[in-house]
C-alpha positions, -999 to 999 in steps of 0.1 A, spaced: -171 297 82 -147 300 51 -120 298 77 -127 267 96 -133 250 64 -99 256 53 -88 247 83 -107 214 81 -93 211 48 -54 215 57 -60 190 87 -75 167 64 -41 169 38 -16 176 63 -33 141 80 -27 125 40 7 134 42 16 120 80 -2 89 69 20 80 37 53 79 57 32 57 83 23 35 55 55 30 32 82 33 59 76 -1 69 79 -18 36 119 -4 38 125 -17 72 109 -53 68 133 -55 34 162 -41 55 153 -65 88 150 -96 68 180 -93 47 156 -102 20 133 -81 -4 109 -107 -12 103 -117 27 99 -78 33 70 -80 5 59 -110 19 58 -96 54 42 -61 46 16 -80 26 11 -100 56 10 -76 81 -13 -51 60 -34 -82 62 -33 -89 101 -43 -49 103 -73 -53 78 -86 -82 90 -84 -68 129 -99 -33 126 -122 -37 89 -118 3 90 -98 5 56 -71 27 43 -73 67 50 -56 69 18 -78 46 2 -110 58 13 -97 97 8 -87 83 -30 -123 68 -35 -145 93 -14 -131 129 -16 -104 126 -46 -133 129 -72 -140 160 -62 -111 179 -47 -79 180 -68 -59 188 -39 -67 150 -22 -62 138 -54 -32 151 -57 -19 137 -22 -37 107 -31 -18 100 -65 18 108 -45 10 83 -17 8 58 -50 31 64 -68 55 61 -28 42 30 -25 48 20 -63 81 33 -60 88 13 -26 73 -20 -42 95 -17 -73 127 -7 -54 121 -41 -36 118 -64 -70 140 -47 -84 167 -55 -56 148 -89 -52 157 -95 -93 193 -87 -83 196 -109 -55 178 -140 -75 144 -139 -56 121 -126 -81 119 -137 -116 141 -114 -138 119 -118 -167 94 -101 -142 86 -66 -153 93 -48 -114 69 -12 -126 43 -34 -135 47 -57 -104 50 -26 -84 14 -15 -96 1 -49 -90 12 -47 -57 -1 -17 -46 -30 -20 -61 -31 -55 -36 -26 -34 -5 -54 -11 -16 -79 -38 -25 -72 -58 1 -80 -33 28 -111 -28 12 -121 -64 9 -113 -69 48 -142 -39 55 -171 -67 38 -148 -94 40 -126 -98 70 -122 -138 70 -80 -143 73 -83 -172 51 -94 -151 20 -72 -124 28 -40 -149 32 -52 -163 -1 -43 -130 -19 -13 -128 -3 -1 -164 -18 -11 -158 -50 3 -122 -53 35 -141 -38 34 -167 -67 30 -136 -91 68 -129 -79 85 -160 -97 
């Protein structure tokens, strides 16, 4: 029984770490593909939006961070690195948007880079009660405006 619980267990954080390359990767490439860091935030937003809004189902890292982090240190753990990727993605993309006159420079790009991936994460869970486009696009526009 001990056995297939860790096994069950290893799945479950092998699955966190497959899942945070599924789920930052694309932020690179949109930046890359458009030439343009603040279209790439603008498009990841977007699309994270469009996959909300279709499936209401959430984020596995979000739901692992909310449901099983609490009380397992080693989701946490995985949890907390899947963050601080996607922080570290976010603010690589200000920062280069600040260099290329797209983002505000008196724009703080850490604290930006919280904010928006704290969006991704909150949106996905509005979309499970909330799935209406409209108030998901709003988000979007006003975490855009947040840019400069």
């Amino acid at each position: 029984m001990i056995a297939e619980h860790d096994r069950v267990v290893d799945r479950r954080l092998a699955a966190l770490d497959r899942y945070r390359g599924t789920e930052v990767a694309p932020l690179q490439q949109l930046g890359d593909a458009l030439g343009s860091p603040r279209a790439g935030i603008e498009a990841y937003l977007r699309a994270v939006v469009d996959d909300a809004a279709a499936n209401c189902l959430g984020c596995f890292v979000g739901n692992a961070t909310a449901e099983r982090a609490p009380h397992d240190p080693e989701t946490a753990e995985r949890t907390a690195e899947s963050l601080t990727v996607l922080q570290a993605r976010f603010e690589r993309a200000v920062r280069q948007g600040q260099a290329q006159g797209e983002i505000g420079a008196d724009r703080n790009p850490p604290a930006l880079a919280r904010l928006l991936a704290n969006t991704v994460y909150g949106r996905r869970v509005t979309a499970r009660v909330s799935p209406d486009g409209a108030v998901l696009d709003d988000v979007v526009d006003q975490t855009m405006q947040l840019l400069g």
